[in-house]
N, C-alpha and C positions, 0 to 999 in steps of 0.2 A: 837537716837544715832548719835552723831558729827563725822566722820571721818577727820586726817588729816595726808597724806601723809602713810597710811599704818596702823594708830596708832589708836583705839577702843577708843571713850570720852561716858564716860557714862553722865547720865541726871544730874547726879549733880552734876558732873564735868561742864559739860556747862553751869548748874546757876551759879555756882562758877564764868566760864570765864565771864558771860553778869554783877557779880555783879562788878567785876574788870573792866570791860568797864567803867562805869560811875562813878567810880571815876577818871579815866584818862581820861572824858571828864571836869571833874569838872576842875580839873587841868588846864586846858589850860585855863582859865581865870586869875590864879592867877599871880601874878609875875614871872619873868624869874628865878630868885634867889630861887623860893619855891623848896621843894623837887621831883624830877621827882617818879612818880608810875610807874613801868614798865607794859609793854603794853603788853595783849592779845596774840600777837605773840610771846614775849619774853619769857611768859609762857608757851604759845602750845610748843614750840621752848627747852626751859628746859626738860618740861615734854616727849618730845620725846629720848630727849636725856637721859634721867634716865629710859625710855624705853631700848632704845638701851643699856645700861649699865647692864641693869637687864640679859638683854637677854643673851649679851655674858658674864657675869659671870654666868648664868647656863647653858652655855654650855662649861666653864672652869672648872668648878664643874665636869660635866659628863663625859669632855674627860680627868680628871683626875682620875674617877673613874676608868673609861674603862683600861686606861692606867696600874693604880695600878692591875688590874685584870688580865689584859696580861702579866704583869713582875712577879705575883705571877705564875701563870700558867708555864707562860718558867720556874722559877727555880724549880719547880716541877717536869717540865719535866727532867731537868739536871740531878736533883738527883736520880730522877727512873732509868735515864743512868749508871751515877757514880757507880750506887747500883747493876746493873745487871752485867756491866763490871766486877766488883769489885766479885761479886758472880761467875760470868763465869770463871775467873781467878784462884781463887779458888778450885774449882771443878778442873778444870784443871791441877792445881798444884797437888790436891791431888789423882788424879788418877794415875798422870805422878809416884809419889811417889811411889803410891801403885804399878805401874807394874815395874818396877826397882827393888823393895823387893822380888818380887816375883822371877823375873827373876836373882836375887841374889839366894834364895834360891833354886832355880830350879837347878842351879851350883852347889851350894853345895851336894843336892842329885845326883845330875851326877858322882860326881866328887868322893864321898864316894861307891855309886855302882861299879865304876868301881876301886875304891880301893880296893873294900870287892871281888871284882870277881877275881883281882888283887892274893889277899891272898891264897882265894880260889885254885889256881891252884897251888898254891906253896906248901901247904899242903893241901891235901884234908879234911881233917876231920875237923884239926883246923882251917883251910879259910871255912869250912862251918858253922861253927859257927860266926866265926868272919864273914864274909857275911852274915849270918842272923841278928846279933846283929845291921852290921853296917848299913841294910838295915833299921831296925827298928829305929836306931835312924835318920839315916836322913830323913825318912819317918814324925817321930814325929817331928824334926825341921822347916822341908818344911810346916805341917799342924798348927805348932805352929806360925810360920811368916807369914805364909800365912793369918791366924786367925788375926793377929796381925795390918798388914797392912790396912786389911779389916774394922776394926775396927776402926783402924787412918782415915781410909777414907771415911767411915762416920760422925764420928766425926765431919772432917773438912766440911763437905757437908753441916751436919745440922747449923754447923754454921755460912757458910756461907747462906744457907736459912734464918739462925736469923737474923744477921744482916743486911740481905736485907731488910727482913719487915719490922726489927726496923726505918729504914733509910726512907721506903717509908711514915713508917706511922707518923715518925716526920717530912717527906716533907709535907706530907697533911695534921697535923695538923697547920703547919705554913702556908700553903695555906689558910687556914678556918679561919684562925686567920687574916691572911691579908685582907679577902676579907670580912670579917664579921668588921675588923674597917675601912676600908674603905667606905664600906657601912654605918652605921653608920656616920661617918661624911657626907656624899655625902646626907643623911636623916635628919639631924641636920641642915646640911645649906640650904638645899631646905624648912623644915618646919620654920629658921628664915625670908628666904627669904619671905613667905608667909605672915607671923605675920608683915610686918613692912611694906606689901603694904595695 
C-alpha cells in the first residue's frame, strides 16, 4: 500500500501509476510539439481530489439526512402542541359551558321554590299544592338540564380527545413518511456512491 498525503493507493492502483511513469518518460525524447502525458503527480493530485469530493458529498448526503430528520421531528413536536392546546381549550370551554347551565338552572329552581313558598302562604291549601307541583317541576328541569349539559360536555370532551389523536397520529404518520423517504434517498446515493468507485 502507496500512501499520499492522507489518501490509501491500493497495489494496483500503483501498477497503474509506475505503468503511467514510462510512458511520460518515453515522451521526453520525442518532439516538443508531440502530445504531453500527464505525470504521476498530476494523477495522485486528481485522484485525491475525487477523494476529497467523495468524502464531502457523503457528508452532505448525511448532514442532509440528519437535517430532514430534525425538521420532521420539530413539526411533530408542533402539532402534538397545536393538538393538546387545541384539546385543553376544548375541555375548558365545555366545562365553563356546563357550569353556567347548571348555575342557570340552579336559579331557576331557587327562584320557583321561593315562588311555590311564595303561594303557599297566601293560601294555604292551594300554595300547597301549587309548592308541591312547582317544586316538582323545577326539580325535573334542574335534573333534565343538568342531564343535558352533562352530556354536551361529554360530548365535546370526547371529541376533543378524537381529534387530538387524529392530529397526533397523522403528525406521525408524516413523520414516518418523511424519515422513511429520506432515508431512502440517503441509501440510494450511498449505494450509487459505492457502485461507481
Amino acid at each position: 500500500m502507496v500512501q499520499r498525503d492522507g489518501v490509501p493507493k491500493s497495489g494496483e492502483q500503483a501498477r497503474q501509476a509506475d505503468k503511467m511513469v514510462k510512458p511520460s518518460e518515453q515522451q521526453a525524447a520525442k518532439p516538443v510539439g508531440a502530445a504531453a502525458v500527464p505525470s504521476l503527480s498530476d494523477i495522485l493530485q486528481r485522484a485525491e481530489h475525487a477523494y476529497a469530493a467523495y468524502m464531502d458529498a457523503q457528508k452532505e448526503v448525511a448532514n442532509a439526512y440528519r437535517q430532514s430528520e430534525l425538521e420532521s421531528e420539530k413539526g411533530y413536536k408542533e402539532t402534538e402542541t397545536r393538538a393538546k392546546s387545541s384539546r385543553d381549550a376544548k375541555i375548558r370551554e365545555a366545562v365553563r359551558v356546563r357550569d353556567e347551565a347548571i348555575e342557570r338552572a340552579s336559579k331557576v329552581r331557587d327562584e320557583a321554590v321561593e315562588g311555590a313558598a311564595k303561594a303557599r302562604d297566601e293560601a294555604v291549601k292551594q300554595a300547597e299544592q301549587a309548592y308541591k307541583r312547582s317544586i316538582e317541576r323545577a326539580e325535573q328541569n334542574y335534573q333534565g338540564s343538568e342531564l343535558q349539559v352533562k352530556s354536551a360536555c361529554d360530548d365535546a370532551t370526547k371529541e376533543a380527545l378524537r381529534s387530538y389523536e387524529q392530529t397526533i397520529s397523522s403528525a406521525w404518520g408524516k413523520r414516518e413518511e418523511t424519515t422513511r423517504q429520506a432515508w431512502s434517498i440517503y441509501s440510494k446515493e450511498t449505494k450509487e456512491t459505492k457502485d461507481t468507485e
